[in-house]
C-alpha positions, -999 to 999 in steps of 0.1 A, spaced: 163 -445 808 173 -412 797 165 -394 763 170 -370 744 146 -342 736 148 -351 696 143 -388 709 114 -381 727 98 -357 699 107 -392 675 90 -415 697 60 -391 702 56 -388 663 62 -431 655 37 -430 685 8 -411 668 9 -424 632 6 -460 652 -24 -446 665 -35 -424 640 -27 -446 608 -33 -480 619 -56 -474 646 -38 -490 675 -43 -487 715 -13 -469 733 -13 -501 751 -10 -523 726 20 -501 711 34 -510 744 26 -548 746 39 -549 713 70 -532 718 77 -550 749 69 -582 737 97 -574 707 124 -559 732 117 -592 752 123 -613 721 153 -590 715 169 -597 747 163 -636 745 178 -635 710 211 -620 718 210 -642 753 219 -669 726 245 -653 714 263 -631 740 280 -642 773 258 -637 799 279 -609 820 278 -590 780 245 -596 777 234 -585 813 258 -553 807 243 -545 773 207 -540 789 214 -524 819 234 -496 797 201 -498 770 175 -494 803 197 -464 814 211 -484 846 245 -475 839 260 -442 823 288 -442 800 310 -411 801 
């Protein structure tokens, strides 16, 4: 997936006040975060076509490049 430097830097920031504020692991940022992007995904399988929905996430994992 592809980023931009000011996305990165955003990340990186939400990242530490995770850690540094609440006292999370890295990983369980990640777990989390997967764990809501999976629940994302099966939520909008509901509701989208599945050719949309299979689109939708390749484009949001970076798979496919809009120019």
């Amino acid at each position: 997936m592809r980023h931009s430097g000011q996305e990165d830097h955003q990340t990186e920031v939400l990242r530490q006040e995770l850690i540094d504020g609440y006292g999370l692991l890295p990983q369980q940022i990640l777990r989390e975060a997967i764990a809501d992007y999976h629940a994302k995904v099966k939520s909008q399988e509901k509701e989208q076509p599945q050719e949309v929905l299979a689109l939708t996430t390749a484009r949001e994992a970076g798979l496919i490049i809009d120019y």
